[in-house]
Biopython code that builds the backbone (N, CA, C, O; Angstrom):
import numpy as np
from Bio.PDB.StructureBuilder import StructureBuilder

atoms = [
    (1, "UNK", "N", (-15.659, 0.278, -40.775)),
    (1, "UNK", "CA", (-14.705, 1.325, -40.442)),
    (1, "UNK", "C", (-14.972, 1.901, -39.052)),
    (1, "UNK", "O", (-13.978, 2.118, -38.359)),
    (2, "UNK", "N", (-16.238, 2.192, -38.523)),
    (2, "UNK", "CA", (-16.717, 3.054, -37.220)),
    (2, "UNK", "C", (-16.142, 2.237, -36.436)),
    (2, "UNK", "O", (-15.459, 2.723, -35.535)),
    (3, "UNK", "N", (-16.273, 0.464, -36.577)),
    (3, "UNK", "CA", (-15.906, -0.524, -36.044)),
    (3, "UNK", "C", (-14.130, -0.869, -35.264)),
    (3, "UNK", "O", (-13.581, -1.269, -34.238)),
    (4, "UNK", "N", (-13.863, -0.358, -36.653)),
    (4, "UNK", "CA", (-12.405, -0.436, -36.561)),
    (4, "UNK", "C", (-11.883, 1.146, -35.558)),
    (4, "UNK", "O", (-10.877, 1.308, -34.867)),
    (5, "UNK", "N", (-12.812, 1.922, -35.797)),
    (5, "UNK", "CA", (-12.176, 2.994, -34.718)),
    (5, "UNK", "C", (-12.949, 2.827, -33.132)),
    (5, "UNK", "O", (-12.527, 2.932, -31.980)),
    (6, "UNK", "N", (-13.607, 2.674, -33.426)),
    (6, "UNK", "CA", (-14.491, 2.370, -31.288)),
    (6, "UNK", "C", (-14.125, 1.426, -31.158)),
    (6, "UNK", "O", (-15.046, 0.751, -30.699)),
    (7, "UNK", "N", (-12.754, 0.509, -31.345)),
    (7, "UNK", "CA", (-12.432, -0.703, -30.313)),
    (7, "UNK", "C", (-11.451, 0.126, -30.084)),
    (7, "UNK", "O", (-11.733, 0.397, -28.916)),
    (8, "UNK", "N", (-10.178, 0.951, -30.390)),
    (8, "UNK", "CA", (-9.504, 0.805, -29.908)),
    (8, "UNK", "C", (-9.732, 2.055, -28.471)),
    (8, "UNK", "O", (-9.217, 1.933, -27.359)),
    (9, "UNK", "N", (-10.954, 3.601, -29.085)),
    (9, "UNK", "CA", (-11.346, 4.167, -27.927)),
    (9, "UNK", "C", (-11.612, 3.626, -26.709)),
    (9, "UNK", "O", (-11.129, 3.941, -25.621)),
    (10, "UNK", "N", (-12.586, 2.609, -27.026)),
    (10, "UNK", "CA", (-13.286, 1.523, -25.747)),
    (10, "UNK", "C", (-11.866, 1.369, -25.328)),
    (10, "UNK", "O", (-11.467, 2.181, -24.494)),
    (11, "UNK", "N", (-11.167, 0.609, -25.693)),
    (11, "UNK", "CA", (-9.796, 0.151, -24.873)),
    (11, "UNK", "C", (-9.113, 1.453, -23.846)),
    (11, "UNK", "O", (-8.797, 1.314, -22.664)),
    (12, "UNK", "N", (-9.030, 2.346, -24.423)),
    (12, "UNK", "CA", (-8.300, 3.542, -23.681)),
    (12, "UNK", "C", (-9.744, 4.152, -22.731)),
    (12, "UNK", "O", (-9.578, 5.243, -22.186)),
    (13, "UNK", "N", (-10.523, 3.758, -22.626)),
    (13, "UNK", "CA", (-11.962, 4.164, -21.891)),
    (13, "UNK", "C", (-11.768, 2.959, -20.568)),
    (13, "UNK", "O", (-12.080, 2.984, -19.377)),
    (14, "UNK", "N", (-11.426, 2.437, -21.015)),
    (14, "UNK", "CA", (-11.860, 0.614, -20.056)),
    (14, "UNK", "C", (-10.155, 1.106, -19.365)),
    (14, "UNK", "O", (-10.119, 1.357, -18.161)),
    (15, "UNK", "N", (-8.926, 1.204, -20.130)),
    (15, "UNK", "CA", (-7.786, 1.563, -19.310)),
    (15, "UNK", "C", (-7.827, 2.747, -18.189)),
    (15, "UNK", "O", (-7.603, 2.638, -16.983)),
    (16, "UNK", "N", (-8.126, 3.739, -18.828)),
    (16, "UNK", "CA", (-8.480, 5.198, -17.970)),
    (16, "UNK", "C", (-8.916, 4.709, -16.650)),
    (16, "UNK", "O", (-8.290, 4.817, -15.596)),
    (17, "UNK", "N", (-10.513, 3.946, -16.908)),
    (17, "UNK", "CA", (-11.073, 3.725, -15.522)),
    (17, "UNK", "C", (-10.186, 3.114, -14.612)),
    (17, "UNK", "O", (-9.730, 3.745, -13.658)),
    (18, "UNK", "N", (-9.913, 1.961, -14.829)),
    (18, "UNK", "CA", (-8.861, 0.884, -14.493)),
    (18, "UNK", "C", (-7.757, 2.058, -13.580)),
    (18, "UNK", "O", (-7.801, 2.165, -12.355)),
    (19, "UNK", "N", (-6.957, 2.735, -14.335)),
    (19, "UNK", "CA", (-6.140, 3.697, -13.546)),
    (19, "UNK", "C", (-6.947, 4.687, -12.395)),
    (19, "UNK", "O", (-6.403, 4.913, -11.314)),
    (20, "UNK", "N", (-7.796, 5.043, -12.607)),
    (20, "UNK", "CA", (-9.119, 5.476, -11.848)),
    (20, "UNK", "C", (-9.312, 4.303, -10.302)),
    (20, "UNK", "O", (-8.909, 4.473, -9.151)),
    (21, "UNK", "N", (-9.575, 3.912, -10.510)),
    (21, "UNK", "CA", (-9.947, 2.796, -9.582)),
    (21, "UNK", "C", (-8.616, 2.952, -8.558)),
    (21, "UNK", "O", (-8.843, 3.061, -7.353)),
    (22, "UNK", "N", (-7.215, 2.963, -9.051)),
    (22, "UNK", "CA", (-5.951, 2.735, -8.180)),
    (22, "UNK", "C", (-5.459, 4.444, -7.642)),
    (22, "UNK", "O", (-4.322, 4.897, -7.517)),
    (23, "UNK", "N", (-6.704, 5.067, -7.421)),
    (23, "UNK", "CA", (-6.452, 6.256, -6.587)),
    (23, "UNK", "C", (-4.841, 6.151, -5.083)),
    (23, "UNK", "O", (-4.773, 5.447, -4.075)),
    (24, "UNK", "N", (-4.160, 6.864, -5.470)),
    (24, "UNK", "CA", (-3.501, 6.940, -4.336)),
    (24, "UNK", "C", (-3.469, 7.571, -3.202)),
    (24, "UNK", "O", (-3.919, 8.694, -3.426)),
    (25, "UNK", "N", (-3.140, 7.453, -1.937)),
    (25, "UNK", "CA", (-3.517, 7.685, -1.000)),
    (25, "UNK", "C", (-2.370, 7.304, 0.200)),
    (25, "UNK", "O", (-1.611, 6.341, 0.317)),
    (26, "UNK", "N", (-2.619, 8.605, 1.100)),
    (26, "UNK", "CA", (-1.284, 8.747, 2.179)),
    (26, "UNK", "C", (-1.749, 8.402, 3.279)),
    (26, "UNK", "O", (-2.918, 8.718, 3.500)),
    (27, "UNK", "N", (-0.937, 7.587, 4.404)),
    (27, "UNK", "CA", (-1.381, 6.697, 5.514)),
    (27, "UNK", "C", (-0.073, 7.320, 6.284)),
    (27, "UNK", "O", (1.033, 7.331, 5.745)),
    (28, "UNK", "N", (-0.301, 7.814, 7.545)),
    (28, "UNK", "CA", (0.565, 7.920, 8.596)),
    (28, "UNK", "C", (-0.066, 7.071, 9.847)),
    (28, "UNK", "O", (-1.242, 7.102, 10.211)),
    (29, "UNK", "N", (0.826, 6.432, 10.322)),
    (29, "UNK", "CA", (1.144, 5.377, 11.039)),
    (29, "UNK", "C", (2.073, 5.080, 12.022)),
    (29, "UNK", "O", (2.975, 5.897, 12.211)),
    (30, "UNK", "N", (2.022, 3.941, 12.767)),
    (30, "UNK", "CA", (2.786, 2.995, 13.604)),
    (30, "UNK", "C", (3.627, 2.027, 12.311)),
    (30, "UNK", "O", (3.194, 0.913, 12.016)),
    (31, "UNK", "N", (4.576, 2.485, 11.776)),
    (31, "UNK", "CA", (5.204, 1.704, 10.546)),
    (31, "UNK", "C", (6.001, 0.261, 11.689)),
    (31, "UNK", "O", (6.458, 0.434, 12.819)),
    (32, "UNK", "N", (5.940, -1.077, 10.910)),
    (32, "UNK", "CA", (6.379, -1.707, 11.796)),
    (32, "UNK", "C", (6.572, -3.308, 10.940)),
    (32, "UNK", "O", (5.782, -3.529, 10.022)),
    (33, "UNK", "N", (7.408, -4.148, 11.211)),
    (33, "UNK", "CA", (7.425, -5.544, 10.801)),
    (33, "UNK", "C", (6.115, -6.543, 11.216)),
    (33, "UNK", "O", (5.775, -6.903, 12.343)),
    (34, "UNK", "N", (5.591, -6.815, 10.093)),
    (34, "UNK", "CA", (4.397, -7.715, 10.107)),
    (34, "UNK", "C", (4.800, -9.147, 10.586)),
    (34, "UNK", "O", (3.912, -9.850, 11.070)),
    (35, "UNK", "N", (6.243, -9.695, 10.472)),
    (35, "UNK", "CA", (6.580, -10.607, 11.244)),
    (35, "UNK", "C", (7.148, -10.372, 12.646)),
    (35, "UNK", "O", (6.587, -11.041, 13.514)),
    (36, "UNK", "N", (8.060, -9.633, 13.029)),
    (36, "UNK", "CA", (8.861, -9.922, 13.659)),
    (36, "UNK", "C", (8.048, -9.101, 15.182)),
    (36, "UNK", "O", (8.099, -9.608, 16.302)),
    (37, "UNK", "N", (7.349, -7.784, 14.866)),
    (37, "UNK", "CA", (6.145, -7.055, 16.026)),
    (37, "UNK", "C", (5.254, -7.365, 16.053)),
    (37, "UNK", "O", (4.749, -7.740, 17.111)),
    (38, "UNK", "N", (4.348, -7.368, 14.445)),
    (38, "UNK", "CA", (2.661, -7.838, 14.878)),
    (38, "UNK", "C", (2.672, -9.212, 14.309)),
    (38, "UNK", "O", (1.903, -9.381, 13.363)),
    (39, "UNK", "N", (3.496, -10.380, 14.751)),
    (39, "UNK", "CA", (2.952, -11.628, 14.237)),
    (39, "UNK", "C", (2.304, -11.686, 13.350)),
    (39, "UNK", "O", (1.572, -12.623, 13.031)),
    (40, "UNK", "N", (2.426, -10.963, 12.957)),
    (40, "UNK", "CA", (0.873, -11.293, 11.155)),
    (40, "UNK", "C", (1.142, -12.127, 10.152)),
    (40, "UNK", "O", (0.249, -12.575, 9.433)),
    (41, "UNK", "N", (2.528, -12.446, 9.990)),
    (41, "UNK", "CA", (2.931, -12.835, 8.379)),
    (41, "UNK", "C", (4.139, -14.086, 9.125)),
    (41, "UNK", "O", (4.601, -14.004, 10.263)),
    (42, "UNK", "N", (4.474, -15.308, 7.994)),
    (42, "UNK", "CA", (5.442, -15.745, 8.510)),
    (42, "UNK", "C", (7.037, -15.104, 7.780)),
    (42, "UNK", "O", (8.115, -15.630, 8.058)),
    (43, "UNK", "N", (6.926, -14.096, 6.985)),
    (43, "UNK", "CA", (8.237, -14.112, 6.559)),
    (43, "UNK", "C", (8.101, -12.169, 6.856)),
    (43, "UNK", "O", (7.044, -11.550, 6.729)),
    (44, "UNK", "N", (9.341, -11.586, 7.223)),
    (44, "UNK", "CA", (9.298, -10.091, 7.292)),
    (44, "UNK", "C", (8.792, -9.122, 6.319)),
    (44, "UNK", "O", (9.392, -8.818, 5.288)),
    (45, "UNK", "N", (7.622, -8.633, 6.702)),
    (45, "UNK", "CA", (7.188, -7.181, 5.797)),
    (45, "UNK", "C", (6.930, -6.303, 6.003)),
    (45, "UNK", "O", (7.136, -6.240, 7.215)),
    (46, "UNK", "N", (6.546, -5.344, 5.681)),
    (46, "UNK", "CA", (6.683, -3.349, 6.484)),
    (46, "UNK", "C", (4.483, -4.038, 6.410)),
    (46, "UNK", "O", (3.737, -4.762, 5.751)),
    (47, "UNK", "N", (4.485, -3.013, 7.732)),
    (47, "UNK", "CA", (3.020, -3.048, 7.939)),
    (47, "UNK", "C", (3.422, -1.577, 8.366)),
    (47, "UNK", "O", (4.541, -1.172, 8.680)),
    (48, "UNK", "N", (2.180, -0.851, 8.295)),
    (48, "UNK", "CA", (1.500, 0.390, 8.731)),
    (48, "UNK", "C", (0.246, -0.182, 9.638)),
    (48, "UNK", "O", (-0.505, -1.124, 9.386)),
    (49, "UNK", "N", (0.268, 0.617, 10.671)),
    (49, "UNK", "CA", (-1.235, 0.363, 11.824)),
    (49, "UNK", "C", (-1.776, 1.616, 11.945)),
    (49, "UNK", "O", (-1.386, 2.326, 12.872)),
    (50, "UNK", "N", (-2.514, 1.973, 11.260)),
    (50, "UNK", "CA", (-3.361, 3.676, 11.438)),
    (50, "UNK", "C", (-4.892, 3.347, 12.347)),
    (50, "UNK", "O", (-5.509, 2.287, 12.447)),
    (51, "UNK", "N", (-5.114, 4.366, 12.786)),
    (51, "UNK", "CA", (-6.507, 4.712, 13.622)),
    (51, "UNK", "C", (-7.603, 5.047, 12.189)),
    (51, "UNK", "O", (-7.626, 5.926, 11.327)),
    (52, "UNK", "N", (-8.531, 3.707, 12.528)),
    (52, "UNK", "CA", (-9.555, 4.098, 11.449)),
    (52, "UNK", "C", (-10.841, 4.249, 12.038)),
    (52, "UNK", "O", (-11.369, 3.183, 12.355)),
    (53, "UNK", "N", (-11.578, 5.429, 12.303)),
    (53, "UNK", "CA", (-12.741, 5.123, 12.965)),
    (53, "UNK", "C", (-12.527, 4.602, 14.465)),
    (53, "UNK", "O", (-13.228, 3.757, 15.022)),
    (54, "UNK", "N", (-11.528, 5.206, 14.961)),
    (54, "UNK", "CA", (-11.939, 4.742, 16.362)),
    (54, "UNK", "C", (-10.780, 3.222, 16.561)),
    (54, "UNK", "O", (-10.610, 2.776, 17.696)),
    (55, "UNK", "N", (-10.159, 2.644, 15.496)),
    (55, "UNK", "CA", (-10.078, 1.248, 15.764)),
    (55, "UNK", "C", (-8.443, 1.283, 15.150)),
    (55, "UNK", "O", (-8.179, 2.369, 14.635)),
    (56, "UNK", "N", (-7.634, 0.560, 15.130)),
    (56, "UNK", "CA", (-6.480, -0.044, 14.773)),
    (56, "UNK", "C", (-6.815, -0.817, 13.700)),
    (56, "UNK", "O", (-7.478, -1.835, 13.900)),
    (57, "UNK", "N", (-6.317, -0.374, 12.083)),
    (57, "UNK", "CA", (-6.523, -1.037, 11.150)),
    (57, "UNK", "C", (-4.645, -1.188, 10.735)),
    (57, "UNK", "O", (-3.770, -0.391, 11.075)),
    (58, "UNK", "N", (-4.497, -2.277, 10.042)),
    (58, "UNK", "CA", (-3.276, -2.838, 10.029)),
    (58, "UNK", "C", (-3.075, -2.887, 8.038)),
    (58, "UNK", "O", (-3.956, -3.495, 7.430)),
    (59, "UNK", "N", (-2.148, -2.362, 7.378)),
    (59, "UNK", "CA", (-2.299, -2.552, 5.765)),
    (59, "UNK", "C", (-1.005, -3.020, 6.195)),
    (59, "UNK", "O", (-0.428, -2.826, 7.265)),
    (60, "UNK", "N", (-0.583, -3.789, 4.992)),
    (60, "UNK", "CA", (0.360, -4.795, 4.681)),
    (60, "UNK", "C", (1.084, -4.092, 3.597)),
    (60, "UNK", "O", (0.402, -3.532, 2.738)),
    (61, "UNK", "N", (2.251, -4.052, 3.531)),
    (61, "UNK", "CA", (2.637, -3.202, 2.099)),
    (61, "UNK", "C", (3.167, -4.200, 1.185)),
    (61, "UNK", "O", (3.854, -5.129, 1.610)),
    (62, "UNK", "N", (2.838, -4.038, -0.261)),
    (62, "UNK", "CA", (3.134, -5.389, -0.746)),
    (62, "UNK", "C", (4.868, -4.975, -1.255)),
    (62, "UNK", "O", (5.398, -3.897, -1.527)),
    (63, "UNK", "N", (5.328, -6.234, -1.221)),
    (63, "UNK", "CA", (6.423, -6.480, -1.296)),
    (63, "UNK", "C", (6.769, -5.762, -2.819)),
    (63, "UNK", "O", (6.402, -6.349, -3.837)),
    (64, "UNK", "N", (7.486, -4.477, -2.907)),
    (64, "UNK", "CA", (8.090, -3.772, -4.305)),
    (64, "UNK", "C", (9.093, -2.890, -3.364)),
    (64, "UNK", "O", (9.126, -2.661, -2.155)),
    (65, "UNK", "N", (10.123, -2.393, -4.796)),
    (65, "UNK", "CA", (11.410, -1.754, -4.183)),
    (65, "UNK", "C", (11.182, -0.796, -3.140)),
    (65, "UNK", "O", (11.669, -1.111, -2.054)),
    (66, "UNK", "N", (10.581, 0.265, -3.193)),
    (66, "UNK", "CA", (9.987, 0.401, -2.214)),
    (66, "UNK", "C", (9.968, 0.512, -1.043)),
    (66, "UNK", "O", (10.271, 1.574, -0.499)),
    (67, "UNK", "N", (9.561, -0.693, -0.299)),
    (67, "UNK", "CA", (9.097, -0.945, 0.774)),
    (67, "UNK", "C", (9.938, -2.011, 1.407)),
    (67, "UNK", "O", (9.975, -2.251, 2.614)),
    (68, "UNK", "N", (10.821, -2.817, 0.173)),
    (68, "UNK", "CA", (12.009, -3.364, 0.592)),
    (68, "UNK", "C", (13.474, -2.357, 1.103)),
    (68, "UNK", "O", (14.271, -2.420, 2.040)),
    (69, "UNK", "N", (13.366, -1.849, 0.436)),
    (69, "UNK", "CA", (14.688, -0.764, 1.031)),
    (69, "UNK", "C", (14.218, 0.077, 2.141)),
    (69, "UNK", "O", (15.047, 0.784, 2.713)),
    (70, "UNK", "N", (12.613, 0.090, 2.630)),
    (70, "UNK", "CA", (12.730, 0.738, 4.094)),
    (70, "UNK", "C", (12.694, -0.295, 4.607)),
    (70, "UNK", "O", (13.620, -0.044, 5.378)),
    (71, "UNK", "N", (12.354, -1.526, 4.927)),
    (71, "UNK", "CA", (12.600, -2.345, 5.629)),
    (71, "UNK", "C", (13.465, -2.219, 6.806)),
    (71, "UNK", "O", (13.018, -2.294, 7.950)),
    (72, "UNK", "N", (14.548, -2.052, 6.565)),
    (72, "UNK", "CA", (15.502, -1.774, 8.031)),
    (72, "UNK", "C", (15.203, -0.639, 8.851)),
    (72, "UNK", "O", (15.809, -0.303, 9.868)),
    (73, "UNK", "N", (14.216, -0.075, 8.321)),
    (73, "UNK", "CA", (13.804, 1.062, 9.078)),
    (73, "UNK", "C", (12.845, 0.603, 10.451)),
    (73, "UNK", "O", (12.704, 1.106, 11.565)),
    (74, "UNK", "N", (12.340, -0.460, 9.864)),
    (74, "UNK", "CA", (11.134, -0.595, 10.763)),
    (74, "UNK", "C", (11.374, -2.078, 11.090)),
    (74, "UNK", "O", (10.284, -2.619, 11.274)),
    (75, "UNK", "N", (12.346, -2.890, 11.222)),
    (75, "UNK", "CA", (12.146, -4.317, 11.280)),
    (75, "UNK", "C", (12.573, -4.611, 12.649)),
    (75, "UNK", "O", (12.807, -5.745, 13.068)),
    (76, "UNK", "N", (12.651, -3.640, 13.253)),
    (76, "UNK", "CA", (13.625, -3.765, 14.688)),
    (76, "UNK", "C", (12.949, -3.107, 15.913)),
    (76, "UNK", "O", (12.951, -3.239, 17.137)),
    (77, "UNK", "N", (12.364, -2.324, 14.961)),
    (77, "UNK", "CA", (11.166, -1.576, 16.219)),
    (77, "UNK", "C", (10.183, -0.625, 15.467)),
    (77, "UNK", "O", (10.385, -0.399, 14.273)),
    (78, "UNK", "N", (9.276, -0.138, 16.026)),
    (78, "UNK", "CA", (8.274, 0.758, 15.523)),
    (78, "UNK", "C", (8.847, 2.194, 15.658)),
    (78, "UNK", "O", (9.584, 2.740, 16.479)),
    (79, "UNK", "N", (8.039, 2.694, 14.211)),
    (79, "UNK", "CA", (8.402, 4.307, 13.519)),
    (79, "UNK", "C", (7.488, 4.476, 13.584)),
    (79, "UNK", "O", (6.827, 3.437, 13.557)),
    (80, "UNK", "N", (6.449, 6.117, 13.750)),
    (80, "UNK", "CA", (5.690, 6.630, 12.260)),
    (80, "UNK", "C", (6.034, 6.760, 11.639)),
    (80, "UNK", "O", (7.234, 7.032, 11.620)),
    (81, "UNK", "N", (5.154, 6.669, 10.360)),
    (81, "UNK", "CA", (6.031, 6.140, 9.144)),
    (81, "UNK", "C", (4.896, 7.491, 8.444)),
    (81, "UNK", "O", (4.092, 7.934, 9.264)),
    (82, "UNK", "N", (4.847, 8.060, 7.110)),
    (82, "UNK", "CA", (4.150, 8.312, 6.020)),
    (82, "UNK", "C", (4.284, 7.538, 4.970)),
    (82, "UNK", "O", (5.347, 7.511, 4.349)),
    (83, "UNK", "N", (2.940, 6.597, 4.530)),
    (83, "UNK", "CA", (3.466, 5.945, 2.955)),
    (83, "UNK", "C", (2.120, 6.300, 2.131)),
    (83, "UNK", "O", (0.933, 6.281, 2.459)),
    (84, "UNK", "N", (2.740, 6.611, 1.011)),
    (84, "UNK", "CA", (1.522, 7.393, -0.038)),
    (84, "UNK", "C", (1.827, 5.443, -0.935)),
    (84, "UNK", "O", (2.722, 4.598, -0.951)),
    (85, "UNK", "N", (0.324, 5.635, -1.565)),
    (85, "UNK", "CA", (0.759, 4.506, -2.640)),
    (85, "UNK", "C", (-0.946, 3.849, -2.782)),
    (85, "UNK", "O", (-1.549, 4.186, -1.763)),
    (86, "UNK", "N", (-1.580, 3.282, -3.442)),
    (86, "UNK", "CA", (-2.485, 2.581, -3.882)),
    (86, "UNK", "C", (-3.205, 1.531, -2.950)),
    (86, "UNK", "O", (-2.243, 1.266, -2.229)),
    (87, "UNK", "N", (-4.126, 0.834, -2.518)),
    (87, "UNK", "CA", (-4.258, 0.367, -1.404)),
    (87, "UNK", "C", (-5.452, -1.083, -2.094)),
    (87, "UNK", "O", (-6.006, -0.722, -3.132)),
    (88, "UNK", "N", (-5.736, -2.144, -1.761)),
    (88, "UNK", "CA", (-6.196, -3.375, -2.457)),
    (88, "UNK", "C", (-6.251, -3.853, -1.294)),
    (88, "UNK", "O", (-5.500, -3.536, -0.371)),
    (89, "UNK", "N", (-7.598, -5.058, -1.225)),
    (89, "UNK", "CA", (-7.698, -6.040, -0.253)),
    (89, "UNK", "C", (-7.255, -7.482, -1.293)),
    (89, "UNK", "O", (-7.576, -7.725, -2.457)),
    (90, "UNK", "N", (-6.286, -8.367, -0.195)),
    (90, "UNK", "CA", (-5.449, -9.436, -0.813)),
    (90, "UNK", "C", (-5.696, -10.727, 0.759)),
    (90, "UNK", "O", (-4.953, -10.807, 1.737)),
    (91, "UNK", "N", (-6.837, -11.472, 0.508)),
    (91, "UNK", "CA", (-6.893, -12.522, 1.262)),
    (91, "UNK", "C", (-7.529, -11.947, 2.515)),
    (91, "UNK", "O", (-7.331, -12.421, 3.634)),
    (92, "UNK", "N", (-8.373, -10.804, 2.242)),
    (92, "UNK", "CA", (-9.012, -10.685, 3.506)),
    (92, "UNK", "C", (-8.221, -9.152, 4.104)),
    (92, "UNK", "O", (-8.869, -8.239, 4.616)),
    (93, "UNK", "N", (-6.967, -9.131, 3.939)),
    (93, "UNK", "CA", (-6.226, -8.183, 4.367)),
    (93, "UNK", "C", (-6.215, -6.904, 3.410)),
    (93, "UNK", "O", (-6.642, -6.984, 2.258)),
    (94, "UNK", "N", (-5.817, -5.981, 3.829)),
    (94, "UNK", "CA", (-5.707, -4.416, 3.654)),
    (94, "UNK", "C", (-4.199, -4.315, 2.805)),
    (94, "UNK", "O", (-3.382, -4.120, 3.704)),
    (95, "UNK", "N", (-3.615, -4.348, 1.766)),
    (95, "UNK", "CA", (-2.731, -3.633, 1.551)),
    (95, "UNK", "C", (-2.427, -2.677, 0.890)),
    (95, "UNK", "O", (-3.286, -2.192, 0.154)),
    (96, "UNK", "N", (-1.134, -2.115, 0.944)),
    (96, "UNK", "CA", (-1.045, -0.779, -0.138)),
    (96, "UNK", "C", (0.446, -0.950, -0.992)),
    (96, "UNK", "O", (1.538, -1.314, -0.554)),
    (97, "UNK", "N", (0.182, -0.677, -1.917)),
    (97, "UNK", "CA", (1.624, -0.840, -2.842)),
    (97, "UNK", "C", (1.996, 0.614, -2.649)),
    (97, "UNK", "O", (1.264, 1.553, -2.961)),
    (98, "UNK", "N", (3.066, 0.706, -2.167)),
    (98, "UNK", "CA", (3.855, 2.083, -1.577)),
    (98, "UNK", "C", (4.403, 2.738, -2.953)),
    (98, "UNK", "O", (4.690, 1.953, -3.857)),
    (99, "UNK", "N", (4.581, 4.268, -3.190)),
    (99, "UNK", "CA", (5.156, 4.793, -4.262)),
    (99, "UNK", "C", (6.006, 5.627, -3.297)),
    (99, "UNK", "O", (6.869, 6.311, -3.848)),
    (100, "UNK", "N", (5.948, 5.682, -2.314)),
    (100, "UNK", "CA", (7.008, 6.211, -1.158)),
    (100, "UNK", "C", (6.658, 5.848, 0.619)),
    (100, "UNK", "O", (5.564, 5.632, 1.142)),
    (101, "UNK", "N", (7.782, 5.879, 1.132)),
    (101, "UNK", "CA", (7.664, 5.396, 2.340)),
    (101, "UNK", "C", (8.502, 6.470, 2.979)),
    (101, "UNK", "O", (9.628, 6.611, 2.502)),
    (102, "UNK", "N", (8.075, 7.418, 4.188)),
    (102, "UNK", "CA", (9.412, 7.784, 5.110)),
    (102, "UNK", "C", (9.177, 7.941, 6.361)),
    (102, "UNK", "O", (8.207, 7.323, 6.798)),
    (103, "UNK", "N", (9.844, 8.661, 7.167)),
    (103, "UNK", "CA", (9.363, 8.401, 8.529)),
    (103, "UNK", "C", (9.189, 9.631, 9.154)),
    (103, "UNK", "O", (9.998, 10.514, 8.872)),
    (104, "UNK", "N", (8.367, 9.849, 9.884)),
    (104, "UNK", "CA", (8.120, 10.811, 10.243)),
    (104, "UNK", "C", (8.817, 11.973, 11.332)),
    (104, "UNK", "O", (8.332, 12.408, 12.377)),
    (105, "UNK", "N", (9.265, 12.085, 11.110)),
    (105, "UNK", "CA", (10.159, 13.678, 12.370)),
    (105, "UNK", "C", (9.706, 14.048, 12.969)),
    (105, "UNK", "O", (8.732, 14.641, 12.506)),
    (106, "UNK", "N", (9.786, 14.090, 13.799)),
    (106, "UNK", "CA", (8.606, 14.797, 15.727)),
    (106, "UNK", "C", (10.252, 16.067, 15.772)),
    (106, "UNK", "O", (10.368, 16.897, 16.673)),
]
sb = StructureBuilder()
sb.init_structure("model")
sb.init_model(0)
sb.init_chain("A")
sb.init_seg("    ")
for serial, (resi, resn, name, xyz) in enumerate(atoms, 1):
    if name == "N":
        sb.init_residue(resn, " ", resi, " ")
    sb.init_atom(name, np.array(xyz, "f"), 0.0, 1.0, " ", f" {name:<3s}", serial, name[0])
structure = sb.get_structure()
């Protein structure tokens, strides 16, 4: 019986962390096309270029609704951009799965 109740806690213990781990986090930037400005990618995607330490770090935003509907924002020329959203290394690279994207107002 104890058995039958601590698997399914463990499960919601092991999920919790898991959501834990995907802290979100806001990046203001040089918002910009990873193909078409910084050569990075062969097919068009929203990149952010923020100052990290002194240096130009480049995140990739992964392809979700998202970051597809700003697309025309930034595929033609460079914005600052603000994008809040979760952030993962994928092949070496920096990206962030966006939960919002906009641009910034001077």
């Amino acid at each position: 019986m104890k058995k039958f109740l601590l698997a399914p806690l463990a499960a919601a213990f092991i999920a919790a962390s898991a959501f834990a781990a995907d802290k979100e986090v806001t990046l203001t930037g040089a918002g910009q096309c990873a193909k078409c400005s910084l050569k990075q990618t062969d097919a068009c995607q929203n990149a952010v270029v923020v100052k990290e330490a002194g240096k130009d770090t480049t995140y990739l935003m992964a392809q979700n609704d998202v970051a597809k509907k700003f697309h025309g924002t930034v595929c033609k020329g460079v914005k600052q951009i603000t994008v809040t959203g979760s952030v993962s290394e994928k092949d070496g690279k920096k990206v962030i799965t966006a939960s919002k994207v906009a641009e910034v107002k001077s």
